[in-house]
PDB file of N, H, CA, C and O in Angstrom:
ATOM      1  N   UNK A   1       5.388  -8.018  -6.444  1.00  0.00           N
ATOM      2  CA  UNK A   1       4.381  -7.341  -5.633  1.00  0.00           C
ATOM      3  C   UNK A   1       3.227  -6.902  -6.537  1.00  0.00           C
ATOM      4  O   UNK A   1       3.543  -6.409  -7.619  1.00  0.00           O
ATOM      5  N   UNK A   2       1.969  -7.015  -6.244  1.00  0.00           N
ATOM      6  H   UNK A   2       1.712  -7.416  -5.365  1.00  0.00           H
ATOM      7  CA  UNK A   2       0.576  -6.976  -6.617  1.00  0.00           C
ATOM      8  C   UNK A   2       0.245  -5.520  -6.270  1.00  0.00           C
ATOM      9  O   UNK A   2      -0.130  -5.475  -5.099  1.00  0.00           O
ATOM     10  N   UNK A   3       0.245  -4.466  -6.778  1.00  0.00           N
ATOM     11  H   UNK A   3       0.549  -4.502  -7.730  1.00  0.00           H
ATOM     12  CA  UNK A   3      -0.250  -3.072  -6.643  1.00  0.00           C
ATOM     13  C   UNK A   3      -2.012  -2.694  -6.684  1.00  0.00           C
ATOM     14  O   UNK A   3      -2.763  -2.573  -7.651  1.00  0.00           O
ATOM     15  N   UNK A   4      -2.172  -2.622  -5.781  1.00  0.00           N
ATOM     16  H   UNK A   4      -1.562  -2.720  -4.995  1.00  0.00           H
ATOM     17  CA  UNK A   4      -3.757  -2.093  -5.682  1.00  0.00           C
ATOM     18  C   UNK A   4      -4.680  -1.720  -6.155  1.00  0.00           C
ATOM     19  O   UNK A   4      -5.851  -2.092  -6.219  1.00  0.00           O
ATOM     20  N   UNK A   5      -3.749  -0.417  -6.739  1.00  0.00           N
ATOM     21  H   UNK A   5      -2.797  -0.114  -6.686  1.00  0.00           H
ATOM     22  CA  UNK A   5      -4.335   0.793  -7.512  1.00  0.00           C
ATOM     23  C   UNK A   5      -4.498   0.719  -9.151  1.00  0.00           C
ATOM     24  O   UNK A   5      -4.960   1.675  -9.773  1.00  0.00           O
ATOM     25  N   UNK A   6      -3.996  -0.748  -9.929  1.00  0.00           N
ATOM     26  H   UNK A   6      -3.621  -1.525  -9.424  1.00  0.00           H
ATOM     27  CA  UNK A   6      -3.240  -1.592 -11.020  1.00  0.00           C
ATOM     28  C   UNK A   6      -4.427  -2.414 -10.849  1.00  0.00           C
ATOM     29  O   UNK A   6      -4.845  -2.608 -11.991  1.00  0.00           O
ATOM     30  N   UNK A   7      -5.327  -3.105  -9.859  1.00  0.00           N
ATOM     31  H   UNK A   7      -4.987  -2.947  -8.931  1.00  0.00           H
ATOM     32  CA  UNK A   7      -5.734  -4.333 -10.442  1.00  0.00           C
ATOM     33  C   UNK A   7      -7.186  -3.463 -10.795  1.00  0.00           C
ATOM     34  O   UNK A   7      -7.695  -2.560 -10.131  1.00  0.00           O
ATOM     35  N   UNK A   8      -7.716  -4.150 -12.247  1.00  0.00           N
ATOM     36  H   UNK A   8      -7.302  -4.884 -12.787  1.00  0.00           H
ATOM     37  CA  UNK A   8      -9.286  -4.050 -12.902  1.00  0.00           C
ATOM     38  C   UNK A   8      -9.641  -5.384 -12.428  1.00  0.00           C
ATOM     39  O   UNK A   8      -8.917  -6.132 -11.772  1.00  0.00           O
ATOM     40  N   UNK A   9     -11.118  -5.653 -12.929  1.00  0.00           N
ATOM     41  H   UNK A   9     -11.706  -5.045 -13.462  1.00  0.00           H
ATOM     42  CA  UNK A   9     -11.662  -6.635 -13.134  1.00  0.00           C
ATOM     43  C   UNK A   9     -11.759  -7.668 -13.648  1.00  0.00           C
ATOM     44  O   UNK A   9     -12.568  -8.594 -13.582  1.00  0.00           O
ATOM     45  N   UNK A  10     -10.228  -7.331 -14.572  1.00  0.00           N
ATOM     46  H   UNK A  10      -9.571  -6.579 -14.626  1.00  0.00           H
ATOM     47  CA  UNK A  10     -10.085  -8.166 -15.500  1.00  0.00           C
ATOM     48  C   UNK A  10      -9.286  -9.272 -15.007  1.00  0.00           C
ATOM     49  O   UNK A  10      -9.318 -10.417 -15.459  1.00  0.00           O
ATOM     50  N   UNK A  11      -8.279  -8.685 -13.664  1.00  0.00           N
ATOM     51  H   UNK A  11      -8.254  -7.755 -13.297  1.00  0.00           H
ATOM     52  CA  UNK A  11      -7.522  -9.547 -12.888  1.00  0.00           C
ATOM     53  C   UNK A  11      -8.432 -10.763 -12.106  1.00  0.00           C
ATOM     54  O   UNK A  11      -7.956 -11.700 -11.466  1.00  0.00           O
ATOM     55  N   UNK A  12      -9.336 -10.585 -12.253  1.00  0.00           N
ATOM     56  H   UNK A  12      -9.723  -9.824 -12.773  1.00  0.00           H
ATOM     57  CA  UNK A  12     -10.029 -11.615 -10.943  1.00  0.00           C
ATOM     58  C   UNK A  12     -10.138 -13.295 -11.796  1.00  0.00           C
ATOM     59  O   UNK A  12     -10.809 -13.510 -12.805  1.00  0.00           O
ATOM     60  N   UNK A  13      -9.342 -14.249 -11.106  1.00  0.00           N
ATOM     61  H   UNK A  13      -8.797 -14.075 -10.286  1.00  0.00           H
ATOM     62  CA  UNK A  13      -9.083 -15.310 -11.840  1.00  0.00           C
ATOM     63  C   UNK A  13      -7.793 -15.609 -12.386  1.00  0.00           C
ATOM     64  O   UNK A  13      -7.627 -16.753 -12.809  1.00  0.00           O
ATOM     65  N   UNK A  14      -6.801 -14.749 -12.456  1.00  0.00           N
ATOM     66  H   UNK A  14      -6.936 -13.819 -12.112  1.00  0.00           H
ATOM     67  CA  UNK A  14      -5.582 -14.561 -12.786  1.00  0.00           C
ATOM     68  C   UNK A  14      -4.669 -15.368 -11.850  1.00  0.00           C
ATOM     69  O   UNK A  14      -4.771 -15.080 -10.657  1.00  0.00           O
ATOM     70  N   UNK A  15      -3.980 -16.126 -12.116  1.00  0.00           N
ATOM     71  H   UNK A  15      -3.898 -16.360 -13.085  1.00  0.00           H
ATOM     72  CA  UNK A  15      -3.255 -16.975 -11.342  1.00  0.00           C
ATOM     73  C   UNK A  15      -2.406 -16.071 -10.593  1.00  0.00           C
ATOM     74  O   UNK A  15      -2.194 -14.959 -11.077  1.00  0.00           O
ATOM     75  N   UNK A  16      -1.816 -16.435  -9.317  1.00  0.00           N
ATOM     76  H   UNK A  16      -1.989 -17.338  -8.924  1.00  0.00           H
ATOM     77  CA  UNK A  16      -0.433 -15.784  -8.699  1.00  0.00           C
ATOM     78  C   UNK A  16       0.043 -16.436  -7.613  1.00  0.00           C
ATOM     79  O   UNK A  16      -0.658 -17.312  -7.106  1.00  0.00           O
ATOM     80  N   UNK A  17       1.020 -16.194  -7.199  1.00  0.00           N
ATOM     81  H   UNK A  17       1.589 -15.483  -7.611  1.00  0.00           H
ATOM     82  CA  UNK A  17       1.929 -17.159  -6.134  1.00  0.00           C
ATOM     83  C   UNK A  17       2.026 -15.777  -5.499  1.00  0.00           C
ATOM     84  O   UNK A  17       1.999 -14.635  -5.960  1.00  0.00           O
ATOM     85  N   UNK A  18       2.167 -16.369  -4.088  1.00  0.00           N
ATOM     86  H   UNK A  18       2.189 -17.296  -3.714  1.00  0.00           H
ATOM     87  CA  UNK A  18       2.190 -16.268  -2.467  1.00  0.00           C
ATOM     88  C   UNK A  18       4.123 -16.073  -1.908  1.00  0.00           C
ATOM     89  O   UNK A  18       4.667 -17.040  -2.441  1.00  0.00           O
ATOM     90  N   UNK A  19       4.610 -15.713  -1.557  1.00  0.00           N
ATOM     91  H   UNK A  19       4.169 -14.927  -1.124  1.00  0.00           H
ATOM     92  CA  UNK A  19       6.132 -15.354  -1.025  1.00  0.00           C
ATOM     93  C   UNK A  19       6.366 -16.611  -0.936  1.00  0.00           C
ATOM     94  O   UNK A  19       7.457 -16.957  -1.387  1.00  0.00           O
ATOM     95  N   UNK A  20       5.456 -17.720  -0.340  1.00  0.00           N
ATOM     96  H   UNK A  20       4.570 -17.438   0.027  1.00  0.00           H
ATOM     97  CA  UNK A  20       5.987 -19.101   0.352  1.00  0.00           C
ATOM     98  C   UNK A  20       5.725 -19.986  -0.868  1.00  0.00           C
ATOM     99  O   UNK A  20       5.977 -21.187  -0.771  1.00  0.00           O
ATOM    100  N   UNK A  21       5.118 -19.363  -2.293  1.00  0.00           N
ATOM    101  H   UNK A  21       4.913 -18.388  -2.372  1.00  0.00           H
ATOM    102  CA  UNK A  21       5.475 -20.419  -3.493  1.00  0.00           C
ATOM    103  C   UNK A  21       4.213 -21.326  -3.985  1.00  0.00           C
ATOM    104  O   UNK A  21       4.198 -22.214  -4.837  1.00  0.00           O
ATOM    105  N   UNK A  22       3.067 -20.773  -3.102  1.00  0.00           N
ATOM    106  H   UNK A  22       3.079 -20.051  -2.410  1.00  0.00           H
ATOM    107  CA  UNK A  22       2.076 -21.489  -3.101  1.00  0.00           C
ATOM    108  C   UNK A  22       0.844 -21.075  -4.170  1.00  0.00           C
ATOM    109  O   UNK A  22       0.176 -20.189  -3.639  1.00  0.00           O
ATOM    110  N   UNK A  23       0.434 -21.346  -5.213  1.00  0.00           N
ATOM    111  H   UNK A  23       0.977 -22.067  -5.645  1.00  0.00           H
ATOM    112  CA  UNK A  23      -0.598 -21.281  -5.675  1.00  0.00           C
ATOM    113  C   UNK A  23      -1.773 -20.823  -5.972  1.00  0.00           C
ATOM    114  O   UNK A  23      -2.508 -21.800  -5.833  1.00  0.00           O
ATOM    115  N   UNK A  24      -2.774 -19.418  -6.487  1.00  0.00           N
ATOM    116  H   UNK A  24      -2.177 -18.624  -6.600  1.00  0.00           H
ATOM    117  CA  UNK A  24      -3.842 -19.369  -5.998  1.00  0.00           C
ATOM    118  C   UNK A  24      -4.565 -18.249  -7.572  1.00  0.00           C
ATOM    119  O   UNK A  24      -4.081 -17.774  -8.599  1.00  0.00           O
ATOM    120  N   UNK A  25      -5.671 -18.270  -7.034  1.00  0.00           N
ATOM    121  H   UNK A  25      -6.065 -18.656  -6.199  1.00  0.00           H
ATOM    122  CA  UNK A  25      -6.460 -17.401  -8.262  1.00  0.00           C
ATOM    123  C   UNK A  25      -6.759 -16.126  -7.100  1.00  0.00           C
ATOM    124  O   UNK A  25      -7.072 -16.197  -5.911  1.00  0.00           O
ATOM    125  N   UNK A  26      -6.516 -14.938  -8.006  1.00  0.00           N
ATOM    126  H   UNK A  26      -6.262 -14.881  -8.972  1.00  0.00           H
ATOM    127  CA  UNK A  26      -7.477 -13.835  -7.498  1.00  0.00           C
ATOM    128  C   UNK A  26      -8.501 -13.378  -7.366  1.00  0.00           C
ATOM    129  O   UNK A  26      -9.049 -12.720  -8.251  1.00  0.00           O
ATOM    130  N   UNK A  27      -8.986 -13.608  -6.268  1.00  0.00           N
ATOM    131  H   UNK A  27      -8.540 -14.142  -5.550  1.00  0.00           H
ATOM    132  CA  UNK A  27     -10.782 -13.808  -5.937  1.00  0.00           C
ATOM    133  C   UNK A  27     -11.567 -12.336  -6.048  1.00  0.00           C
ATOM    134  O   UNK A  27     -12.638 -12.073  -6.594  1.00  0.00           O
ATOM    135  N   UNK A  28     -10.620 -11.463  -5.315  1.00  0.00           N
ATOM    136  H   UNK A  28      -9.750 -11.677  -4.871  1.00  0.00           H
ATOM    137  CA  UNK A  28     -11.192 -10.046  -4.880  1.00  0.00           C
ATOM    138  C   UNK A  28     -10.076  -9.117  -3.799  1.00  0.00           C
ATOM    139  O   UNK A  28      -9.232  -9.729  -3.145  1.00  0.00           O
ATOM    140  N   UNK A  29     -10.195  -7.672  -3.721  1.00  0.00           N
ATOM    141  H   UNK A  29     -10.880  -7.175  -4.253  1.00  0.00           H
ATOM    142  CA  UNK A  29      -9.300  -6.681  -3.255  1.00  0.00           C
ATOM    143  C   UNK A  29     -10.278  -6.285  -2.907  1.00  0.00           C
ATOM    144  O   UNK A  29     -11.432  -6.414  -3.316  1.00  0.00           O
ATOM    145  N   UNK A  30      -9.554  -5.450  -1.612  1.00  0.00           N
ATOM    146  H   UNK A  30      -8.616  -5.345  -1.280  1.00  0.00           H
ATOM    147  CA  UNK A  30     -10.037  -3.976  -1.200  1.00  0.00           C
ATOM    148  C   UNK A  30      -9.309  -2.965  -1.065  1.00  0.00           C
ATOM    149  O   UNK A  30      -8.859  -2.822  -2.202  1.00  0.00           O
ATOM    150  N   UNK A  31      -8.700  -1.807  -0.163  1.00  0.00           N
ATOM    151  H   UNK A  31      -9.066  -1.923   0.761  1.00  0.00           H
ATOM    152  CA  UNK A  31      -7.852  -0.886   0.140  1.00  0.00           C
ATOM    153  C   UNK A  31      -6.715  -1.598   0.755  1.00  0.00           C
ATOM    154  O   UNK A  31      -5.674  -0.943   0.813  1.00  0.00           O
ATOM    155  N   UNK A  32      -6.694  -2.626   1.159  1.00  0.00           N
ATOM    156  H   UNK A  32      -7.539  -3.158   1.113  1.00  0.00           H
ATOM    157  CA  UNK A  32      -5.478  -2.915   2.263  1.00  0.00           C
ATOM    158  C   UNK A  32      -4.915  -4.416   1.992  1.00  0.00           C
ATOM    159  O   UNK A  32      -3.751  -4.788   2.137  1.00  0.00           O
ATOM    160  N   UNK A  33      -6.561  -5.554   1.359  1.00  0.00           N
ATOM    161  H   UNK A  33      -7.507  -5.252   1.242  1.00  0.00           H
ATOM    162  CA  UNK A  33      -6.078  -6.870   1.541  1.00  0.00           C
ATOM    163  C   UNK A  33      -6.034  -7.200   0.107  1.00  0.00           C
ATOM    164  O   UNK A  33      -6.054  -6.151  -0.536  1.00  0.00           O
ATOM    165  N   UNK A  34      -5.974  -8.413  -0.781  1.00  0.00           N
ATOM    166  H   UNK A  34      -5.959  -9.266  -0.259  1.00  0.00           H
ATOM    167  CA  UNK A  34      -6.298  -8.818  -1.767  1.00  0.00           C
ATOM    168  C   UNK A  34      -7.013 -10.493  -1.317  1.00  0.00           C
ATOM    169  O   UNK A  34      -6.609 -10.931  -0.240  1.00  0.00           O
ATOM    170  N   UNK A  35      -7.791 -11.179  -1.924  1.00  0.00           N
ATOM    171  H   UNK A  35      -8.119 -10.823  -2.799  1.00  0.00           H
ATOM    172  CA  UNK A  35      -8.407 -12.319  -1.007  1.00  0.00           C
ATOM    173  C   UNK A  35      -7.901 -13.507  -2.472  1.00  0.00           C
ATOM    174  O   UNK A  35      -8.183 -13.319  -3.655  1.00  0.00           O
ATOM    175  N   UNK A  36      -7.231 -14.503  -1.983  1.00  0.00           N
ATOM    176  H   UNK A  36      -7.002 -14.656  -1.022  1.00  0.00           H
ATOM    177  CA  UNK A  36      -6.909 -15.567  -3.006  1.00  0.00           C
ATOM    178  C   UNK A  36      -7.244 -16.678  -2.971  1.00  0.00           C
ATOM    179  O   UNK A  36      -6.506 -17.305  -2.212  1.00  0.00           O
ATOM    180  N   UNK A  37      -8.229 -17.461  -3.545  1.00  0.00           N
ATOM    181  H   UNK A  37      -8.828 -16.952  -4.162  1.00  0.00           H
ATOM    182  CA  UNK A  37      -8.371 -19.031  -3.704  1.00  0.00           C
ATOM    183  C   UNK A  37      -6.785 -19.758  -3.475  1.00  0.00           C
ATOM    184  O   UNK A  37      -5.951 -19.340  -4.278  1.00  0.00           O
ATOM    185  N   UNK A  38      -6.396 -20.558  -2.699  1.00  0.00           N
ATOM    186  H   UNK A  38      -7.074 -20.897  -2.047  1.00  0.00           H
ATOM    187  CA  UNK A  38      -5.515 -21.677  -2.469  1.00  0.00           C
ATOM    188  C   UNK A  38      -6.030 -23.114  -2.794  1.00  0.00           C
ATOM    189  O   UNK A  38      -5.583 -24.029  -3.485  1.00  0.00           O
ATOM    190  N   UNK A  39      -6.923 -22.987  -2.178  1.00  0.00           N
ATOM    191  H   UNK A  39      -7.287 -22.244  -1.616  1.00  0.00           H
ATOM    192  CA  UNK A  39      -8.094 -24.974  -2.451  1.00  0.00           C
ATOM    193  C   UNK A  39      -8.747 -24.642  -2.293  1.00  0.00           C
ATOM    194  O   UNK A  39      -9.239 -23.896  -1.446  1.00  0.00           O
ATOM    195  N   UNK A  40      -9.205 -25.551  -3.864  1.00  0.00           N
ATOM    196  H   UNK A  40      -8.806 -26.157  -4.552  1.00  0.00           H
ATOM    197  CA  UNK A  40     -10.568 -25.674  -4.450  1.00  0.00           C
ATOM    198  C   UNK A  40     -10.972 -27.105  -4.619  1.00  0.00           C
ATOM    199  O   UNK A  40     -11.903 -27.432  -5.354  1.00  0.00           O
ATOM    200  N   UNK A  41     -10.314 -27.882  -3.983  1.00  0.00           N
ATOM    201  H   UNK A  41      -9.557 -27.616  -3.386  1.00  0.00           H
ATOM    202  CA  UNK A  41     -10.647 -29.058  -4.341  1.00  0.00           C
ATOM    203  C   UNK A  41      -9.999 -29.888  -6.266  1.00  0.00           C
ATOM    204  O   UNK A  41     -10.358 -30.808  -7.001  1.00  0.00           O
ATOM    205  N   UNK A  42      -8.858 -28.750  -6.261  1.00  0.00           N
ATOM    206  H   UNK A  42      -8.566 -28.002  -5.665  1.00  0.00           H
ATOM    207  CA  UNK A  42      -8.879 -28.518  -7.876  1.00  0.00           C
ATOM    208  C   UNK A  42      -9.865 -28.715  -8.373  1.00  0.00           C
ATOM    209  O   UNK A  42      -9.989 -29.714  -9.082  1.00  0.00           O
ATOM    210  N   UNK A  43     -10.991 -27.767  -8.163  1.00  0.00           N
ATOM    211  H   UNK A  43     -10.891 -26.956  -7.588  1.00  0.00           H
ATOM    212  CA  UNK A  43     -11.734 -27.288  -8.736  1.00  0.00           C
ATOM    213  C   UNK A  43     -11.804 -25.842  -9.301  1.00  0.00           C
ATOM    214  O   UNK A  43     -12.598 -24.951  -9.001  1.00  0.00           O
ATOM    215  N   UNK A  44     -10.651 -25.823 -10.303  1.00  0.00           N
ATOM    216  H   UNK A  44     -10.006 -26.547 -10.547  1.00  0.00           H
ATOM    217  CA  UNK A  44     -10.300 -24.142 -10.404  1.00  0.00           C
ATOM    218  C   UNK A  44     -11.742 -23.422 -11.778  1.00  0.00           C
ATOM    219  O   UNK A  44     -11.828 -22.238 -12.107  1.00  0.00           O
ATOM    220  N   UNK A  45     -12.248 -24.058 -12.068  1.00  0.00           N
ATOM    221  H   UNK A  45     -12.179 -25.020 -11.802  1.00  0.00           H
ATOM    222  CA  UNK A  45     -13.308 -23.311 -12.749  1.00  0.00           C
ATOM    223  C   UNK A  45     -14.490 -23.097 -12.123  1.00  0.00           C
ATOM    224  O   UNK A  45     -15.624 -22.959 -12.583  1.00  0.00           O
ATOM    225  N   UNK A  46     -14.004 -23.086 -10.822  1.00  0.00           N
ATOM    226  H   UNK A  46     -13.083 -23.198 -10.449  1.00  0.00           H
ATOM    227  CA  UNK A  46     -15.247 -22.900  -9.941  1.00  0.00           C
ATOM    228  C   UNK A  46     -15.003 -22.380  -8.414  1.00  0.00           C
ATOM    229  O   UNK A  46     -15.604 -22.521  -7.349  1.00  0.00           O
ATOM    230  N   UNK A  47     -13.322 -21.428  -9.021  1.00  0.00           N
ATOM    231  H   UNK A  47     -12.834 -21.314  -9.887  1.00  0.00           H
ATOM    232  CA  UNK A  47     -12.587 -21.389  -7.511  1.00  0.00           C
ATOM    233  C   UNK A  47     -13.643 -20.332  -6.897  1.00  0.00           C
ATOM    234  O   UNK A  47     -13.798 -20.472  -5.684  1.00  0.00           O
ATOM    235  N   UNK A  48     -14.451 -19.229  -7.538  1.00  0.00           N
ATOM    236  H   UNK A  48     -14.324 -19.115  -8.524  1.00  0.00           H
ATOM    237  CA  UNK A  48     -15.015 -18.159  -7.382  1.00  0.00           C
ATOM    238  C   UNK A  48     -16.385 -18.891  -6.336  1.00  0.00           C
ATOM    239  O   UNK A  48     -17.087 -18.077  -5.735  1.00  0.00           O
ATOM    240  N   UNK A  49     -16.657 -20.211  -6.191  1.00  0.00           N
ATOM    241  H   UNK A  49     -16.087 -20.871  -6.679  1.00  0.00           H
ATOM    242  CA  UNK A  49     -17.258 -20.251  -5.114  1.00  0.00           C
ATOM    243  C   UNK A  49     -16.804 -21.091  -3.577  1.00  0.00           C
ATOM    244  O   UNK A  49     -17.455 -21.761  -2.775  1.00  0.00           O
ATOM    245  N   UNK A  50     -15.240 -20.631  -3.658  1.00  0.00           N
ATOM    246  H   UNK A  50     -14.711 -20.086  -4.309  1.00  0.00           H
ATOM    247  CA  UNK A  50     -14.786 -21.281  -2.673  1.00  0.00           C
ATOM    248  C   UNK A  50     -14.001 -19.326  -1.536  1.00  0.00           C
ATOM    249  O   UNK A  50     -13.917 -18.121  -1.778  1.00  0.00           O
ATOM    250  N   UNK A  51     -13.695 -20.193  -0.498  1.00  0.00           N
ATOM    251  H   UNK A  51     -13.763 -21.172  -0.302  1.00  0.00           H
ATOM    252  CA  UNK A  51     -13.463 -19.014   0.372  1.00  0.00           C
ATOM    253  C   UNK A  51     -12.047 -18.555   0.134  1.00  0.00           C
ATOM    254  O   UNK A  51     -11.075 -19.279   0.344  1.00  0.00           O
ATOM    255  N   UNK A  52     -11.953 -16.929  -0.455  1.00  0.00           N
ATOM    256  H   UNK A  52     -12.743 -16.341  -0.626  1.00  0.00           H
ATOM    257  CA  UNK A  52     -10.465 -16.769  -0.308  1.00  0.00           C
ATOM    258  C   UNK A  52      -9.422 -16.311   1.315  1.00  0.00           C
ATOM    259  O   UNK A  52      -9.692 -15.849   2.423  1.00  0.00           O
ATOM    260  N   UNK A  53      -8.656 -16.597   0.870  1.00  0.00           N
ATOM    261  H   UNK A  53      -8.437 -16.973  -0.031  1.00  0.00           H
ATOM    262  CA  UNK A  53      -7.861 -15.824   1.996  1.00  0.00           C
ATOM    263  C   UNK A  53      -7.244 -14.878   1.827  1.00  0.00           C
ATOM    264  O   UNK A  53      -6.590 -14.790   0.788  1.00  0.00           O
ATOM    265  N   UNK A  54      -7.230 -13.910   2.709  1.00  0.00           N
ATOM    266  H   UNK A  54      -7.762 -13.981   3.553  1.00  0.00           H
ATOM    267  CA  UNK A  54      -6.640 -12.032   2.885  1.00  0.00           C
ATOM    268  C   UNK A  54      -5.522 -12.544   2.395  1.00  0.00           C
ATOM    269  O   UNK A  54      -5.363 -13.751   2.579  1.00  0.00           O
ATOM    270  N   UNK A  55      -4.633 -11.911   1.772  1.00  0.00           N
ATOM    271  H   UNK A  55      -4.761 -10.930   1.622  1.00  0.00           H
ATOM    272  CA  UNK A  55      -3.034 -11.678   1.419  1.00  0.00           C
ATOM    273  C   UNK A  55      -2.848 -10.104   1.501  1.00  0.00           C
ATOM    274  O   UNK A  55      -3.678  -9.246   1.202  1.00  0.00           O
ATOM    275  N   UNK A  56      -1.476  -9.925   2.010  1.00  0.00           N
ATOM    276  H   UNK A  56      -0.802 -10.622   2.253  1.00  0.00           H
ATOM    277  CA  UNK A  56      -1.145  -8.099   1.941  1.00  0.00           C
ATOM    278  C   UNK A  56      -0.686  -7.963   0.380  1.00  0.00           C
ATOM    279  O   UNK A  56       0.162  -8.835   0.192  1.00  0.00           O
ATOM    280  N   UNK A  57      -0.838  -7.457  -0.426  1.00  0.00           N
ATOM    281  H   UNK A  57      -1.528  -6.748  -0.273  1.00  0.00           H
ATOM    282  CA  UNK A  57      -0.124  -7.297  -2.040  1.00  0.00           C
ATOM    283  C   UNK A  57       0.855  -7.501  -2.107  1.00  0.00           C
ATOM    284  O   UNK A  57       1.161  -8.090  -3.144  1.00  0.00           O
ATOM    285  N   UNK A  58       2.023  -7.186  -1.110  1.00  0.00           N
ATOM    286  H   UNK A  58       1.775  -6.707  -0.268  1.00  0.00           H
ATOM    287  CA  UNK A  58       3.148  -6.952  -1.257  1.00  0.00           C
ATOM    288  C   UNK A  58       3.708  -8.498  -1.006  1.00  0.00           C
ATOM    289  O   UNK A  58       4.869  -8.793  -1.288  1.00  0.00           O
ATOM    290  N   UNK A  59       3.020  -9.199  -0.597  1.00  0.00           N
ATOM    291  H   UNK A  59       2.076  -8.959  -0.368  1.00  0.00           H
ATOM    292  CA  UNK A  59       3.279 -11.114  -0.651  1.00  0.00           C
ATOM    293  C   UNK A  59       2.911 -11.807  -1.822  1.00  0.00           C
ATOM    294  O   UNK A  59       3.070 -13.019  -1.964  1.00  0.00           O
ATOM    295  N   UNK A  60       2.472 -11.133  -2.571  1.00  0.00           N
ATOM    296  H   UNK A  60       2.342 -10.148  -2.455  1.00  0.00           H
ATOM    297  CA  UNK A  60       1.935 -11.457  -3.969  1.00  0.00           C
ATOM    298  C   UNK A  60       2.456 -11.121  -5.314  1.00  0.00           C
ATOM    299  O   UNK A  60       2.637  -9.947  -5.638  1.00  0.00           O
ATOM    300  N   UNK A  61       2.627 -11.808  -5.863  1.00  0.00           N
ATOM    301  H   UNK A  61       2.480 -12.761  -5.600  1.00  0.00           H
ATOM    302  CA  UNK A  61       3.392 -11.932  -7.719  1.00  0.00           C
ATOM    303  C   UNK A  61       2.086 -12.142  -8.428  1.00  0.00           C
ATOM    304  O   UNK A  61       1.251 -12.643  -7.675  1.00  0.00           O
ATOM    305  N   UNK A  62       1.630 -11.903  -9.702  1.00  0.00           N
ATOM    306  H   UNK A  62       2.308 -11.496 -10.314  1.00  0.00           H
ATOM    307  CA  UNK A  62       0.877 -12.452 -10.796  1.00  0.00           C
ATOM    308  C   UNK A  62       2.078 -13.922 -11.370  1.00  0.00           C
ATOM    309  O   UNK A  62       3.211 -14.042 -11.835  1.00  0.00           O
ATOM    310  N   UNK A  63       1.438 -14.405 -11.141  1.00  0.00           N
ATOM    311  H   UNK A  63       0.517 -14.307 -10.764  1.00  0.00           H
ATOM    312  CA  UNK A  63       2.568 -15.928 -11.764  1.00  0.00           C
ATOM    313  C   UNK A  63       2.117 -16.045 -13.458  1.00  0.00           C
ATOM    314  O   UNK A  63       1.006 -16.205 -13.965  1.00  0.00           O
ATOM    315  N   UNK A  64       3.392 -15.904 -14.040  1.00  0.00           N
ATOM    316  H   UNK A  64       4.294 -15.774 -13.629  1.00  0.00           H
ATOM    317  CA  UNK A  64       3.754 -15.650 -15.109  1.00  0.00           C
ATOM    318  C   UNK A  64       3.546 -17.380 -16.289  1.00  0.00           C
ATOM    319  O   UNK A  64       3.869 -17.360 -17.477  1.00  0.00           O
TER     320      UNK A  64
END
């Protein structure tokens, strides 16, 4: 689980997996969601201009 109050700026780009095993970079948070690149076209040095999707934290790992 991905804690809220834990992520800096430094996290954004940080790889992590999804409960269902799936793949993604950390795009951006707010109070409630965290938003994750899935496809980029593997285009991951450029996931920051693709659209993330909401995740709740608690569906989320930093993948190691």
């Amino acid at each position: 689980m991905i804690h809220l109050h834990d992520l800096t700026l430094s996290d954004i780009g940080r790889w992590v997996v999804y409960v269902h095993g799936e793949l993604g970079k950390l795009k951006g948070w707010n109070q409630t969601v965290v938003w994750v690149v899935f496809k980029c076209n593997n285009e991951w040095d450029r996931f920051y201009d693709f659209t993330g999707e909401p995740c709740f934290p608690e569906d989320l790992e930093f993948w190691k």
